[in-house]
C-alpha positions as CSV (number, residue, x, y, z in Angstrom):
1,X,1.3,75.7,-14.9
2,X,2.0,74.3,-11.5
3,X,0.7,71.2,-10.0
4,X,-1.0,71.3,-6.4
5,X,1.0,69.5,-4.0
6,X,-0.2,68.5,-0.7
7,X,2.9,68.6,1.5
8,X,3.3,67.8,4.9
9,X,5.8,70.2,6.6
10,X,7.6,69.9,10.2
11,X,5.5,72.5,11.9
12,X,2.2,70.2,10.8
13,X,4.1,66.8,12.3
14,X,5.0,68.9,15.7
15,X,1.6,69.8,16.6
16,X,1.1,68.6,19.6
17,X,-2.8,67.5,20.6
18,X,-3.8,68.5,23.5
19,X,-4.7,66.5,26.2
20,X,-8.4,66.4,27.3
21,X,-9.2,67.7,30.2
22,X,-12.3,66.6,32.5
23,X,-13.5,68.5,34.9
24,X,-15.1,66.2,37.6
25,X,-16.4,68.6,39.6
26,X,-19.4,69.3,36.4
27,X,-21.7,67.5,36.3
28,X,-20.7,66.3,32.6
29,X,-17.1,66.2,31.9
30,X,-16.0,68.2,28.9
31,X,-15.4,66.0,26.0
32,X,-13.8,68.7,23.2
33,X,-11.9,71.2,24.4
34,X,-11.6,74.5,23.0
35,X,-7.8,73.7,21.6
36,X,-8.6,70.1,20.2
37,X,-11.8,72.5,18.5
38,X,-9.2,75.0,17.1
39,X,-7.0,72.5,16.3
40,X,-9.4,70.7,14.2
41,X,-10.8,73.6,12.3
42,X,-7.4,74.5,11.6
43,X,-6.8,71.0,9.9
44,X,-9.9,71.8,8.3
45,X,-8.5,75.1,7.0
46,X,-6.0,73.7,5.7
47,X,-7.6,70.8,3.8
48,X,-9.3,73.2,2.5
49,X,-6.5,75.1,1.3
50,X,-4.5,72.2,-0.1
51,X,-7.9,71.0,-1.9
52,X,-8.8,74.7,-3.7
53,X,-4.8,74.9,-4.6
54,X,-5.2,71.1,-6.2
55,X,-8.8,72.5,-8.2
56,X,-7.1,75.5,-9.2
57,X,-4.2,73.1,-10.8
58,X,-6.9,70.8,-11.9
59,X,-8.9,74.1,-13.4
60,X,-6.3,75.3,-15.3
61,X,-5.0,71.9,-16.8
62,X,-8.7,71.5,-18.0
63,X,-8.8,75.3,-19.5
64,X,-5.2,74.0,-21.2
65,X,-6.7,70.6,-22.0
66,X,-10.0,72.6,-23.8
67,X,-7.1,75.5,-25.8
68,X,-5.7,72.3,-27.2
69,X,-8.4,70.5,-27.9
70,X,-9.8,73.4,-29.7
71,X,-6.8,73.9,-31.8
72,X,-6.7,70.0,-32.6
73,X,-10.5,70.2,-33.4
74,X,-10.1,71.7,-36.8
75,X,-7.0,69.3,-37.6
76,X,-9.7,65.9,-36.6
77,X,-12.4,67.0,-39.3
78,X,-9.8,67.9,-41.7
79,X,-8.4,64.4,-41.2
80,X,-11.9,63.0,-41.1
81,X,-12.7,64.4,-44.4
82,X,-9.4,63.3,-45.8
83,X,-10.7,59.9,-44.8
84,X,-13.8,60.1,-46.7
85,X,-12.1,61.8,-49.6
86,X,-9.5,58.3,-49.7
87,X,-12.2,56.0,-49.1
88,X,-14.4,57.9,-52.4
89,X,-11.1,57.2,-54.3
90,X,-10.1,54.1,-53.2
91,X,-13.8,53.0,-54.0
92,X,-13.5,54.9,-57.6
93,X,-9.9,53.0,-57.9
94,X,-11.9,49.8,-57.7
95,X,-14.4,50.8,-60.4
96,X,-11.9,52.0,-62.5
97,X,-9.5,48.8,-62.2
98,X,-13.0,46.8,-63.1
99,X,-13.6,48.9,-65.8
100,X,-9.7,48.7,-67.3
101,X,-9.4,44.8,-66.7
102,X,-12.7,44.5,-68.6
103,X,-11.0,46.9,-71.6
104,X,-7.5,44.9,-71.7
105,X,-9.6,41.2,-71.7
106,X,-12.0,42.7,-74.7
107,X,-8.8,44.2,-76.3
108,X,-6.5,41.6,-75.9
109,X,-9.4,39.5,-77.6
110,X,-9.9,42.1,-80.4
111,X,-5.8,41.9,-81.0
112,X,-6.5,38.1,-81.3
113,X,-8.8,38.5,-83.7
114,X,-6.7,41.0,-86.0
115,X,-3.5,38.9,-85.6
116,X,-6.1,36.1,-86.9
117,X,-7.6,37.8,-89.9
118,X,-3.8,39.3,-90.4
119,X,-2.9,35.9,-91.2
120,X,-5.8,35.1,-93.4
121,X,-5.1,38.3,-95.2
122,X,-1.3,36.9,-95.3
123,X,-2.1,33.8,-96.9
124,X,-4.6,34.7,-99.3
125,X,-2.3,37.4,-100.4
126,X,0.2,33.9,-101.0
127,X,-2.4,32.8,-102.5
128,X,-3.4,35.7,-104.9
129,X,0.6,35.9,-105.5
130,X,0.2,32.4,-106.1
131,X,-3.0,32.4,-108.8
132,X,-0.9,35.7,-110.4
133,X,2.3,33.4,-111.1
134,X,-0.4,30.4,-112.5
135,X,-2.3,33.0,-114.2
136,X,1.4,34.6,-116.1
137,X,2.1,30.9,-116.5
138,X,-1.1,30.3,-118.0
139,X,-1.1,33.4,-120.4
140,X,2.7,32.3,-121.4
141,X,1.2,28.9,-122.2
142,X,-1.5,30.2,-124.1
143,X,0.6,33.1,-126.1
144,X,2.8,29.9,-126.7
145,X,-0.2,27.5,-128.0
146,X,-1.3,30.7,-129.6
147,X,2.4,31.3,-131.5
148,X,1.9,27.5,-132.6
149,X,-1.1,27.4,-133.6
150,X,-1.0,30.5,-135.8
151,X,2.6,28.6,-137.0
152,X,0.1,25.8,-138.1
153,X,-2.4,27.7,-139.7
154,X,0.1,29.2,-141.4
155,X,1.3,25.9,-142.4
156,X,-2.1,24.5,-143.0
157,X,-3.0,27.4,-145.3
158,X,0.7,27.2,-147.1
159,X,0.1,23.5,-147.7
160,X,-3.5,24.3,-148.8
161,X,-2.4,26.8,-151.3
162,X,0.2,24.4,-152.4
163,X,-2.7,21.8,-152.9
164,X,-4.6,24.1,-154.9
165,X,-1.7,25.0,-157.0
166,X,-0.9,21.6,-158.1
167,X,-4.7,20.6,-158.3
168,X,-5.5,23.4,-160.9
């Protein structure tokens, strides 16, 4: 689309005002004559002309100005509702990062705890290994106190049966 310009041209620099001209012999001299009259409405005229050519250009860059704006229109509240959708999930980021830190602090305290009753469990599984050995040691002990003593019975009742003999 063009742009109005207001130009001045040669022909508008050469015209030439006219001189008044008084008549003395009236009674009141003529002030406008008929040429400096023509000459104005012509300036008029065109003044006119340049300022319609200027709307039209003005006109047309507001009906080009309203085609894009409508086309962009549609684009705005799609990026406006993009921006609401982002600042929903940005907001549902921030409960869900809550929400997570909270998990890893209680789980991090729950590992704690397992790695704590994982080394109870540890050492009383020592210990039951521990008691187990005593326990074999104890029953080896006792099977050997138990071999003895069964050696002195054994003895006892020999010598007692011995004793009877040469008593009878």
């Amino acid at each position: 689309m063009e742009e109005a310009k207001i130009t001045q041209t040669e022909e508008d620099i050469d015209i030439k005002v006219p001189q008044q001209e008084f008549n003395l012999n009236s009674r009141w001299p003529s002030i406008i004559t008929t040429d400096d009259l023509v000459f104005r409405i012509g300036k008029a005229q065109m003044e006119i002309s340049n300022l319609e050519k200027l709307l039209t250009g003005v006109h047309g860059r507001l009906q080009g100005a309203e085609k894009a704006l409508g086309e962009i229109q549609p684009k705005l509240i799609k990026a406006e509702e993009i921006r609401q959708s982002n600042k929903l999930y940005e907001e549902n980021n921030r409960k869900l990062d809550a929400e997570l830190s909270k998990i890893r602090r209680e789980n991090n305290a729950s590992l704690n705890e397992v790695i704590m009753w994982r080394g109870k469990a540890e050492t009383q599984e020592a210990m039951k290994d521990a008691l187990k050995d005593e326990v074999e040691r104890l029953e080896d002990e006792l099977e050997t106190e138990k071999t003895a003593r069964e050696a002195a019975e054994k003895k006892h009742k020999n010598l007692l049966a011995r004793r009877n003999k040469k008593g009878e």
